[in-house]
C-alpha positions as CSV (number, residue, x, y, z in Angstrom):
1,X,25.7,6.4,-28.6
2,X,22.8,7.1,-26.0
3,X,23.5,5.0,-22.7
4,X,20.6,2.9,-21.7
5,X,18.5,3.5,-19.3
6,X,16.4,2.1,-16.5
7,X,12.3,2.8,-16.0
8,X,13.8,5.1,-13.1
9,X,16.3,7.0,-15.3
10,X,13.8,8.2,-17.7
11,X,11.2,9.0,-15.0
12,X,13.5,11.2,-13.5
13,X,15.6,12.4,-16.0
14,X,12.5,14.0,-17.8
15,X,11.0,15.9,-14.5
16,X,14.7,17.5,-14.1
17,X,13.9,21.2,-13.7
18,X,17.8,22.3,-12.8
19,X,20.9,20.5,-10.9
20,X,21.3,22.2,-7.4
21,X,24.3,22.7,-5.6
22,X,25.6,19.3,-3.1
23,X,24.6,17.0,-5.9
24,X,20.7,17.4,-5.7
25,X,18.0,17.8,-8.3
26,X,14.9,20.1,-8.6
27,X,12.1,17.7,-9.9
28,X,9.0,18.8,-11.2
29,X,6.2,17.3,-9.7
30,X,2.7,16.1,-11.6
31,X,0.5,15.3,-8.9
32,X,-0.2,15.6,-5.0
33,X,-2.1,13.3,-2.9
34,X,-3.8,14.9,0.3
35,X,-5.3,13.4,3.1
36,X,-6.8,14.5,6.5
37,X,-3.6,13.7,8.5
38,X,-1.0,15.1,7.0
39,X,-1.8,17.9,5.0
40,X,-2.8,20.5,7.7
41,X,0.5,22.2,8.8
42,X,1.1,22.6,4.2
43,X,-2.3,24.7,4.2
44,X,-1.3,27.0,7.3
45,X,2.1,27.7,5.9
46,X,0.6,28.8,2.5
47,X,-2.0,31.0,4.7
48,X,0.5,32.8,6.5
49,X,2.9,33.3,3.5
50,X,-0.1,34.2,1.7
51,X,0.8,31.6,-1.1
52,X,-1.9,30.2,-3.8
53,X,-1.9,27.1,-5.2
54,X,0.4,26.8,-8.5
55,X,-1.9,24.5,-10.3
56,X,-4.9,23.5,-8.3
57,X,-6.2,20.7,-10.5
58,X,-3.0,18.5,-10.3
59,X,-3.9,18.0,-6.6
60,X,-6.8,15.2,-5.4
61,X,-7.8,15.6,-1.4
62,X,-9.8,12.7,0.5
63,X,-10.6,12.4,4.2
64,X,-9.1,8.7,5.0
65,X,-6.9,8.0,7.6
66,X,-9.0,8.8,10.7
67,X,-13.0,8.9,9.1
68,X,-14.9,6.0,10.9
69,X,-16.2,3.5,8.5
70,X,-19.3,1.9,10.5
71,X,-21.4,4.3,9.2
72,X,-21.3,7.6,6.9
73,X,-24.7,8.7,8.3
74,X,-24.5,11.7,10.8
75,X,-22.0,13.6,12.1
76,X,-18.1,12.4,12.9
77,X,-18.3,11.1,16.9
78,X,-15.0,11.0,17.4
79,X,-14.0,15.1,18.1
80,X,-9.9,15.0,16.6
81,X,-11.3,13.2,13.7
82,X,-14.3,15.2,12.8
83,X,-12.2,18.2,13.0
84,X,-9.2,16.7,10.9
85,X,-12.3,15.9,7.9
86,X,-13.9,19.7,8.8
87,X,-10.1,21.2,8.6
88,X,-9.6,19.6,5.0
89,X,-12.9,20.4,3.4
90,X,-12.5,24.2,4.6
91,X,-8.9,23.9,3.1
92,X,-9.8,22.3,-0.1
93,X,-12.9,25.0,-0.6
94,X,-10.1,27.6,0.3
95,X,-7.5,26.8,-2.5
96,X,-9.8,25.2,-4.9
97,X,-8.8,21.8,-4.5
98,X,-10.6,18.7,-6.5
99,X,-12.1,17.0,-3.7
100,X,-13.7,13.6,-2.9
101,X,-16.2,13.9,-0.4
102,X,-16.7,11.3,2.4
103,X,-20.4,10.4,1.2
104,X,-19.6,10.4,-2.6
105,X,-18.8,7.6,-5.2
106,X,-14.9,8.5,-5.4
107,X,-14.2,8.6,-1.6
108,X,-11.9,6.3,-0.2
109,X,-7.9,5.5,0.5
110,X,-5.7,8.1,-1.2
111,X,-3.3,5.0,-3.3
112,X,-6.6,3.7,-3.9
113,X,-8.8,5.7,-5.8
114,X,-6.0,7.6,-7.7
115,X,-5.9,4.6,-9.7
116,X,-9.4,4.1,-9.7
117,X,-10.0,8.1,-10.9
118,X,-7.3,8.0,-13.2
119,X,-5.6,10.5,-11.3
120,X,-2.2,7.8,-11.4
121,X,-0.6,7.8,-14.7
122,X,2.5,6.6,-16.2
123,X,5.3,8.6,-16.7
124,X,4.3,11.2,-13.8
125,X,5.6,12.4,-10.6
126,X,3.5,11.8,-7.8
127,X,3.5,12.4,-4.1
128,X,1.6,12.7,-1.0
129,X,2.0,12.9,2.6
130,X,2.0,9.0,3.4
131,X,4.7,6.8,3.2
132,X,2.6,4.1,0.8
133,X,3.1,6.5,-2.1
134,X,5.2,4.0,-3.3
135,X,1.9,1.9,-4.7
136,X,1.2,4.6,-7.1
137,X,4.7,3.3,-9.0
138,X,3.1,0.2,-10.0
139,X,1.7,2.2,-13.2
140,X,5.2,3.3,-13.8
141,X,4.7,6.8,-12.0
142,X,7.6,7.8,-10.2
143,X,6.1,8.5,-6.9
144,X,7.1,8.7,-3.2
145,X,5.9,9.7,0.2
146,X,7.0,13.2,1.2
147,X,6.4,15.6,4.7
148,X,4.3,18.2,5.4
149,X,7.0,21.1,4.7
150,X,7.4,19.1,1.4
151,X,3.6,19.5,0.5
152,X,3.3,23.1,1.1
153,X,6.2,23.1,-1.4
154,X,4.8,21.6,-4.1
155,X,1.3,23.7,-3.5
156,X,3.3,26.3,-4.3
157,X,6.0,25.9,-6.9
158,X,4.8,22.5,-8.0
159,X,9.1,21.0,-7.3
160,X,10.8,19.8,-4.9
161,X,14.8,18.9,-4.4
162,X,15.7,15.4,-4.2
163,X,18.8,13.3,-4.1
164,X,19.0,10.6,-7.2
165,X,18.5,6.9,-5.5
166,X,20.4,3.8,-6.5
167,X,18.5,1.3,-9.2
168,X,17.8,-2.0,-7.8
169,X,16.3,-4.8,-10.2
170,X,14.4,-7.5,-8.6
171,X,13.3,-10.5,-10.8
172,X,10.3,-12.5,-10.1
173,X,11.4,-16.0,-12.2
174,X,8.9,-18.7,-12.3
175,X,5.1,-19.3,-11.4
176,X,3.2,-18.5,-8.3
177,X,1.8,-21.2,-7.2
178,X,-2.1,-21.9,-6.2
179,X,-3.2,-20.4,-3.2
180,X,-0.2,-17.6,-3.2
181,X,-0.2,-13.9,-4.2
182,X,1.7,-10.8,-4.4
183,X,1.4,-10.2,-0.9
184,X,3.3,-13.5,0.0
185,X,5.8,-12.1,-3.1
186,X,6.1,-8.8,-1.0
187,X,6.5,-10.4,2.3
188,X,8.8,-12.8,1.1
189,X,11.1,-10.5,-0.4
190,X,11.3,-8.1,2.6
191,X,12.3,-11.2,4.5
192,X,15.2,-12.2,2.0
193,X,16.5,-8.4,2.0
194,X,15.9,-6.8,5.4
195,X,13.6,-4.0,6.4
196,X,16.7,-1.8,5.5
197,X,17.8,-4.2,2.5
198,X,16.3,-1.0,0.3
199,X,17.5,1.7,1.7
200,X,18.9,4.4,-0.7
201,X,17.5,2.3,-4.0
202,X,15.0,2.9,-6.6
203,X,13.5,-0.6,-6.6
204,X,12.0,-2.0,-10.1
205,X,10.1,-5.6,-10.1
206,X,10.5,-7.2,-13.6
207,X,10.3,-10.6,-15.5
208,X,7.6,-12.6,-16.9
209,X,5.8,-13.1,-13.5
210,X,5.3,-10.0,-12.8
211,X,3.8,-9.4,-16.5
212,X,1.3,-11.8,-15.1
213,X,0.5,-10.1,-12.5
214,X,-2.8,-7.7,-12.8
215,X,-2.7,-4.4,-11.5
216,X,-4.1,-4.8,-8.0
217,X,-1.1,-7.5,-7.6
218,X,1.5,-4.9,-8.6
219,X,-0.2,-2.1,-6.5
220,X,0.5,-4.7,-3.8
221,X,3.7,-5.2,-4.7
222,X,4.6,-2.0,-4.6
223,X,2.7,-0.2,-1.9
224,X,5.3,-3.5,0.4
225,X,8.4,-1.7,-1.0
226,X,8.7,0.6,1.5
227,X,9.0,-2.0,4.1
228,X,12.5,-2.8,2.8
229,X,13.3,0.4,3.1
230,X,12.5,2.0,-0.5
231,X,11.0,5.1,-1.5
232,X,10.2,3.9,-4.7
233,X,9.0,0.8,-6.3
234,X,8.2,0.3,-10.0
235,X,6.6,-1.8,-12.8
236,X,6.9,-0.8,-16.0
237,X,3.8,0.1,-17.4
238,X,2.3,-2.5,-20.7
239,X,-1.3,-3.2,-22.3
240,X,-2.0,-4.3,-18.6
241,X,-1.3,-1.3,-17.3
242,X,-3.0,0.9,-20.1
243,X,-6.3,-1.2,-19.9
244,X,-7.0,-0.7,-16.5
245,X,-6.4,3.1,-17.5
246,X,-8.6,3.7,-20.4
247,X,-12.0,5.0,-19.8
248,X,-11.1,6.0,-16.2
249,X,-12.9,9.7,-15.4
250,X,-9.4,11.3,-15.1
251,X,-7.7,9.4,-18.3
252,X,-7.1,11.1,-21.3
253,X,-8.9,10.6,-24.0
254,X,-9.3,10.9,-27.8
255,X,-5.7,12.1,-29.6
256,X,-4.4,12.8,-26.2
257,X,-5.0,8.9,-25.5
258,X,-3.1,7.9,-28.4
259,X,-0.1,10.2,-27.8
260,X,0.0,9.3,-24.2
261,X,-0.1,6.0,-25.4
262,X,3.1,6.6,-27.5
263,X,5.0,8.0,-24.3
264,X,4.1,6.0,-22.3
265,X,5.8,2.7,-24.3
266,X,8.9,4.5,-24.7
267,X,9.0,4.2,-20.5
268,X,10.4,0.5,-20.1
269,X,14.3,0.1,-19.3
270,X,16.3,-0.3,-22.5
271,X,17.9,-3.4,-23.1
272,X,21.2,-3.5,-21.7
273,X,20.1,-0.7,-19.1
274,X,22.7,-1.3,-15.7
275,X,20.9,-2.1,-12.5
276,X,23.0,-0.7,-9.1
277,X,21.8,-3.9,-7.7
278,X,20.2,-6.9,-9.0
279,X,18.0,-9.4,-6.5
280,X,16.2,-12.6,-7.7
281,X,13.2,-14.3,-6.4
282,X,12.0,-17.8,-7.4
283,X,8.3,-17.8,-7.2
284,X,8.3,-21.2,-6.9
285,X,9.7,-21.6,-3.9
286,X,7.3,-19.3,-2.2
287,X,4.4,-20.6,-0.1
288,X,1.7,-18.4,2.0
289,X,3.7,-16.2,4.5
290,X,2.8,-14.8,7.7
291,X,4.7,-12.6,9.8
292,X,5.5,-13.1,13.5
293,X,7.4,-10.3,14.8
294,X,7.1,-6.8,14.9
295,X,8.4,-5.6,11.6
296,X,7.3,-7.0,8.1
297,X,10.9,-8.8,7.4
298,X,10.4,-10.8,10.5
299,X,8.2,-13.2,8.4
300,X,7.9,-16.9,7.8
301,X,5.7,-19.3,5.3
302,X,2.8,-20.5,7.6
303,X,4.2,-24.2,7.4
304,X,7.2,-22.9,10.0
305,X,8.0,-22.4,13.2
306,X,8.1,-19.3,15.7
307,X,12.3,-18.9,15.6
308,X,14.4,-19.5,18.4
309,X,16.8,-16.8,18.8
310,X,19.2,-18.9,20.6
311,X,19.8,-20.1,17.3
312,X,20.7,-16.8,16.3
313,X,24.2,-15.6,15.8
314,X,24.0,-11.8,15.1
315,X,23.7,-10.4,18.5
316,X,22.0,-7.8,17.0
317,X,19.6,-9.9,15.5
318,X,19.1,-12.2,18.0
319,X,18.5,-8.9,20.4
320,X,15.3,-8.2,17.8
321,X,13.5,-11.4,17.8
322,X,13.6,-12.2,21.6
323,X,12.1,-8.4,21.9
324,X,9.7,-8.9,19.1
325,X,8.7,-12.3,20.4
326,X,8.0,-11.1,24.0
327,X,6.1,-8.3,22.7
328,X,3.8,-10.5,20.2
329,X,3.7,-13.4,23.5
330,X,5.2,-16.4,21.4
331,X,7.3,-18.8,22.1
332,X,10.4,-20.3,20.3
333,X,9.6,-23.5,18.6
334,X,5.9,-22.5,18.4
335,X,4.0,-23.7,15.0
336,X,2.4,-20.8,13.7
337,X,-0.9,-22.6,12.6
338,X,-1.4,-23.0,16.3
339,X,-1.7,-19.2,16.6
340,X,-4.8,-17.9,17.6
341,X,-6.3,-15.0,16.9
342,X,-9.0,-12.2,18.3
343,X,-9.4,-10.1,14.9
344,X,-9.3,-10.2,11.6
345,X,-8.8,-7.0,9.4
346,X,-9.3,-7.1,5.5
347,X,-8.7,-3.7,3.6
348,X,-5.5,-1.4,3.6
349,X,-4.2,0.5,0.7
350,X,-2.4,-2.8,0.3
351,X,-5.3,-5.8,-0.1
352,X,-8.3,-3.6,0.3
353,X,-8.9,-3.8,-3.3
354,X,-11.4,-6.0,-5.6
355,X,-9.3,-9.1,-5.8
356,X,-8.4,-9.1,-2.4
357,X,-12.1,-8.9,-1.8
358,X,-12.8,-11.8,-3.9
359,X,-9.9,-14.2,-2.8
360,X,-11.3,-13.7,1.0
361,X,-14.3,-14.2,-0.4
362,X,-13.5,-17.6,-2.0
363,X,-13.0,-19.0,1.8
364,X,-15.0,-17.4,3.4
365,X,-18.3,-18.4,1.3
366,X,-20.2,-21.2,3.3
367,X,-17.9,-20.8,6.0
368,X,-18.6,-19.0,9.7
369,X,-16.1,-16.7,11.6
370,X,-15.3,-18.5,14.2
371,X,-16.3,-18.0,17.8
372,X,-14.9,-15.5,19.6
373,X,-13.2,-13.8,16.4
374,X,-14.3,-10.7,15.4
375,X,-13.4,-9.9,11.3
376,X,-14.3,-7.0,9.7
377,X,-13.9,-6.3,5.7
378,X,-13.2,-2.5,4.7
379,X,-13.3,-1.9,0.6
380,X,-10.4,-0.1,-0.2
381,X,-12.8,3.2,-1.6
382,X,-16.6,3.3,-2.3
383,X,-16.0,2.3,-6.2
384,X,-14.6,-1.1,-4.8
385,X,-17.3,-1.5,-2.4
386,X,-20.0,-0.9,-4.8
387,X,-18.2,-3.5,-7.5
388,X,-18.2,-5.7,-4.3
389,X,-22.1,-5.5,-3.5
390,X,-22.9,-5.6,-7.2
391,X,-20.9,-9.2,-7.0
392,X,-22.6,-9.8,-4.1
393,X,-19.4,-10.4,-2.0
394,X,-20.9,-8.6,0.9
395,X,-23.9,-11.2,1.5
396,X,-20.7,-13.6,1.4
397,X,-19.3,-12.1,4.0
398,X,-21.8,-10.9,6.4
399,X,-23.5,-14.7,5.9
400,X,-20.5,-16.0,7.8
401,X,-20.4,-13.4,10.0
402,X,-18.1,-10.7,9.2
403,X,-18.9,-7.2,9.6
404,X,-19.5,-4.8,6.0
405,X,-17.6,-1.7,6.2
406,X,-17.7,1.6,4.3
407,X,-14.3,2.5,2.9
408,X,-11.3,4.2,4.9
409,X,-7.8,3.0,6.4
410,X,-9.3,2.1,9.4
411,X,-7.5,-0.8,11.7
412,X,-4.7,-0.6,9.4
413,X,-3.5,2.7,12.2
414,X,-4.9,3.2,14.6
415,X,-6.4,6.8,14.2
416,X,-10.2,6.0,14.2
417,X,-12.4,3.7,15.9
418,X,-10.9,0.7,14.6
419,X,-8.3,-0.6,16.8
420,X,-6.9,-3.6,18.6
421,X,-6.7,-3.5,22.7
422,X,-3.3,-4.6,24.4
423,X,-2.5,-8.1,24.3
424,X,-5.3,-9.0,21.4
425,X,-3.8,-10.6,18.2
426,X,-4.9,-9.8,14.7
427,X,-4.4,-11.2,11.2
428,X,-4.3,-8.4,9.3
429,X,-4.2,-7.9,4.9
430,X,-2.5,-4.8,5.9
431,X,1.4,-3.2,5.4
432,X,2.8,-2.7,9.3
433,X,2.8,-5.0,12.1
434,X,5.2,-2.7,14.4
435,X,4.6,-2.3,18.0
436,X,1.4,-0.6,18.8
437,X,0.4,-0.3,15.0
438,X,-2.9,-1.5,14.9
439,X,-3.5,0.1,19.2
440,X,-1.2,0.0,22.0
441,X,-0.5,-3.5,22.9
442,X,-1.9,-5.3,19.6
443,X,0.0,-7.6,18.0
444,X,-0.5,-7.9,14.2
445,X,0.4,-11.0,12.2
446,X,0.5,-9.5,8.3
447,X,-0.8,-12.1,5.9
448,X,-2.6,-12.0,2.2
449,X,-6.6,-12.0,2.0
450,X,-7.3,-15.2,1.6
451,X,-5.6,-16.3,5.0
452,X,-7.2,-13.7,6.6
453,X,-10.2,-15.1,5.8
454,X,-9.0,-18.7,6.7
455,X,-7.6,-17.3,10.2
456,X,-11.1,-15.9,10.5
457,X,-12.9,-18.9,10.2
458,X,-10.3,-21.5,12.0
459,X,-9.8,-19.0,14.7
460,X,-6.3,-19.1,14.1
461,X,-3.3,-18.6,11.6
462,X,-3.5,-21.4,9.0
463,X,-2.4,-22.4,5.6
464,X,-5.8,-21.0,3.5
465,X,-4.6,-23.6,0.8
466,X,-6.3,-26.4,3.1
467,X,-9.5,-24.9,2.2
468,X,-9.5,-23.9,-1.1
């Protein structure tokens, strides 16, 4: 009798090309993800070794990370980043890359439009040279961040040797409640576990809640697994998953969409498959979170208190939050809806989506940023900014005085023009609030859309349930 076997297990059991010696595997891999930043060093080693590309058309480029997004008219001001866009274009021209440019309809965050394209489907291997891989993995794609040795690798023989993780199972049970989302799910969790509570696993979210859940929700879900230390996080994929598939530009289509279809519902774990690990989360314990130290497990629901860490017993621990509390200039004891803050950033890979765009926009409407507060609102790619202006969610927002940006990972790092000074505080929709994230000196307080948009228009970090 066949053992049963997790999402994970089948994933990689069927890209297995051969076992290597020391307990390693030789994967296959589907699909590659490049980007601006990462992807230079992979194109010079294929130059010198005079490699080409295995299979060109399993690889997407897009100019992200570092392209300004006040403007797409004109030439690039800043000179690293206008040469990191010029460097990729005559790269992806070179080795016949599929490419989205940075004025056209598909540009935009790389674990944003490969969903939106189609590019992300179930039951493939997928990487690229950013750690927020793992947000491809919400459509059951078994996908991971890898390094720029790692990329030249797969340009050329399309595999790569990895070491089998760990399965760990983490039930959502219960309902979310108004005013929460997948972001306070992700936030919460990483809390509950540690930043390092992950490490070594192959993390799969499951149970009815997360059924619920849309896509952009799981996306979120899973882009936040890394930030307890996972590679990989997964959904299963369902009619959810293959609805906000069909039709895409890079789906399959006719016979190939029904037998895809029929693979892809043979993905799910098999009843009585065996978890490593098993973690459960009660959704209905879990109010609006907001983070108040330097690392996204250092995070509290907004109705709490900065902690003390004389209250602390791990030294260790206790070490942490006094550092991460002198760093972010809070005091023990401190209510977190008195925070206040200089900026607000909406967008990321992580909430720079359609919904996200929407729930900010819900509080935001009728509303004015408050003085002093600057907020700008990046769309995750140009599809979700064009959905957003056809909604008219932009008037919404520049009405109460947030600024419109075109699409790119701007203040999420700071390797463009969009970036925090010392000492000023931001609420931010995105997946990293370490030291010096966001500039050198900013301090980032990680929260979902729609208290963003409340912090925006209070002027500080408060529950966005008061004004729904």
């Amino acid at each position: 009798m066949t053992k049963p076997r997790t999402l994970y297990d089948k994933l990689w059991d069927s890209h297995v090309v051969a076992e290597l010696p020391g307990g390693a595997s030789l994967l296959y891999i589907d699909r590659q993800i490049l980007h601006e930043v990462s992807s230079p060093q992979a194109f010079v080693a294929m130059r010198e070794a005079g490699r080409k590309l295995r299979r060109p058309e399993t690889h997407l480029a897009v100019a992200d990370h570092a392209v300004p997004t006040r403007a797409r008219q004109g030439e690039i001001a800043d000179p690293l980043a206008r040469s990191q866009v010029a460097e990729l274009e005559a790269n992806v021209h070179e080795f016949g890359i599929p490419y989205a440019p940075l004025d056209g309809a598909e540009q935009g965050i790389v674990h944003v439009i490969g969903p939106e394209t189609g590019f992300t489907l179930p039951g493939t291997t997928i990487v690229c040279g950013d750690s927020h891989t793992t947000t491809h993995g919400a459509f059951g794609a078994l996908a991971f961040g890898i390094g720029a040795s790692e990329q030249g690798t797969v340009m050329a023989a399309q595999v790569l040797p990895q070491t089998r993780a760990r399965t760990m199972k983490v039930e959502l049970v219960g309902r979310l409640g108004a005013g929460v989302d997948a972001k306070d799910v992700a936030l919460a969790l990483i809390a509950k576990i540690g930043a390092h509570g992950a490490v070594g696993y192959a993390v799969e979210y499951t149970g009815a809640a997360v059924s619920a859940m849309s896509m952009a929700q799981r996306m979120t879900l899973c882009n936040m697994t890394i930030e307890a230390g996972s590679r990989i996080g997964l959904v299963a994929p369902d009619e959810t998953t293959f609805a906000f598939i069909k039709g895409r530009r890079l789906a399959p289509v006719g016979p190939m969409w029904e037998l895809a279809l029929e693979s892809w519902r043979t993905l799910p774990a098999d009843d009585g498959a065996i978890y490593d690990k098993v973690v459960t989360l009660d959704l209905e314990d879990i109010a609006p979170q907001v983070s108040w130290g330097t690392s996204p497990n250092q995070t509290l629901p907004i109705g709490s208190a900065v902690p003390d860490p004389a209250s602390i017993a791990d030294p260790i621990e206790r070490r942490e939050t006094e550092k991460a509390l002198a760093y972010m200039g809070l005091v023990p004891g401190q209510s977190l809806a008195d925070i206040a803050i200089d900026h607000v950033f909406i967008g990321s890979c992580t909430n720079g989506r359609i919904e996200d765009l929407r729930a900010a926009a819900a509080i935001a409407g009728g509303r004015k940023v408050a003085p002093g507060v600057k907020a700008i609102v990046v769309p995750g790619s140009a599809a979700t900014r064009a959905q957003a202006e056809a909604e008219g969610l932009d008037r919404v927002f520049l009405e109460a005085g947030f600024e419109w940006r075109f699409a790119g990972c701007s203040m999420c790092v700071a390797m463009n023009d969009d970036r925090l000074s010392a000492g000023q505080r931001c609420a931010s929709t995105s997946n990293r609030n370490f030291e010096g994230r966001q500039g050198p000196g900013g301090r980032t307080h990680l929260v979902s859309p729609a208290m963003a948009a409340a912090a925006a228009v209070t002027g500080h970090l408060v529950d966005a349930r008061s004004l729904a």
